[in-house]
N, C-alpha and C positions, 0 to 999 in steps of 0.2 A: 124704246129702250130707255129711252131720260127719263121718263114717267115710272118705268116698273125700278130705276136706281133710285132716283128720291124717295118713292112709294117704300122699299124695302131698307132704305138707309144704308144702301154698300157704301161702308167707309172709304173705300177706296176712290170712288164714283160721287161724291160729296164735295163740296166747295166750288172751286174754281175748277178741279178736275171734270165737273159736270159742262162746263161749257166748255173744257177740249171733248170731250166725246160729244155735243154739239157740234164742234167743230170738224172733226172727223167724222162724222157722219153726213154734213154737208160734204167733205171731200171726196166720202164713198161715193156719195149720188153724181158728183160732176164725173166719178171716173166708172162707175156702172152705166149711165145710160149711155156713152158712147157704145161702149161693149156689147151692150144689147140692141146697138142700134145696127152697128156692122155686123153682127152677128146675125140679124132677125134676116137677110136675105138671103141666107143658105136655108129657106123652109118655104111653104108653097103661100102658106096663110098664117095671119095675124095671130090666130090662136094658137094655132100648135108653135108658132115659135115663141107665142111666151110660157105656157106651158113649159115647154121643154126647156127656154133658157133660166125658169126662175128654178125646176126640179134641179137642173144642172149645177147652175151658181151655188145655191144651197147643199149640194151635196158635196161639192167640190170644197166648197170652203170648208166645209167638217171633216171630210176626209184629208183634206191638205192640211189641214193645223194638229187633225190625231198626228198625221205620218211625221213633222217637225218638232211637236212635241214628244212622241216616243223616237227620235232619231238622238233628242239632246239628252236622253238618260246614259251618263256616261260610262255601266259595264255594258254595254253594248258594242262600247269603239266605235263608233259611226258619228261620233261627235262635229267632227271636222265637216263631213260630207251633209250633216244636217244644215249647218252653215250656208253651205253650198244651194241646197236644194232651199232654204226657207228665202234668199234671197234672188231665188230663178222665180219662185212661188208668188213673189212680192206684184209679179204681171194681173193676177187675178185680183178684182178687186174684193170680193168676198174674205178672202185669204187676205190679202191685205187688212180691210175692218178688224173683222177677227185678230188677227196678232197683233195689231195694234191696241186692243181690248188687254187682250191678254199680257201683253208687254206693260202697261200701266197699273194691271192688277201688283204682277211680279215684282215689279218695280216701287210701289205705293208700299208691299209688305216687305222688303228688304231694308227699304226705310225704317219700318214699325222694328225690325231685328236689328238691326245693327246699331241702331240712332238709343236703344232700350236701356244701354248699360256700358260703363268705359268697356270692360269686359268683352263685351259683343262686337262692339267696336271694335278691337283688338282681333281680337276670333274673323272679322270680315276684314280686316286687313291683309293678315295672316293668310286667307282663300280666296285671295284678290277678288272679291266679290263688290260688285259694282254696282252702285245705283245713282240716279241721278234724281235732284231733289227740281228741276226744271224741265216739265214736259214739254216745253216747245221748244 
């Protein structure tokens, strides 16, 4: 993943930003291989349990991040309860990586909009729209 952000130059993913997603990625790993380590002895053999734990993890995390990202579109009204659910969600570490990816994209462009112009500024004040200029 550091190779294909540098390689493609996500602004977002540049700077010092590049070594917290180093950094998070190290924390996925210490908090995946537990997971798959207690996990791996509900299966008979090595293989199908990775097999099946990496199809899993992988699916769940894309499936868990669509379901909190379409929960936070707010004509839906389920706003409150996305809330709820992204931080029951925060147990998987897939799902965890993931919105933490995606919380620093959202974050990183909130910055680039609101920081753009007094105006915008103003406008994000106005929709209490938050960002935080310190990722750790």
């Amino acid at each position: 993943i550091l190779v294909v952000f540098a390689a493609f130059n996500v602004p977002a993913f540049q700077g010092t930003n590049l070594g917290i997603v180093f950094l998070l990625w190290m924390l996925f790993a210490f908090a995946a291989i537990p997971v798959v380590y207690v996990l791996s002895f509900l299966f008979a053999t090595s293989a199908s349990a990775y097999s099946k734990m990496f199809t899993f993890s992988n699916l769940a995390g894309i499936v868990l991040i669509t379901a909190v990202f379409v929960m936070a579109i707010p004509s839906l009204n389920v706003v409150e309860e996305g809330k709820i659910v992204k931080t029951v969600f925060l147990v998987f570490p897939n799902f965890a990586f993931g919105q933490a990816l995606l919380d620093m994209f959202n974050n990183y462009n909130l910055i680039q909009i609101c920081t753009e112009s007094v105006q915008a500024a103003a406008l994000c004040a106005v929709q209490d729209i938050e960002y935080t200029t310190n990722y750790l």
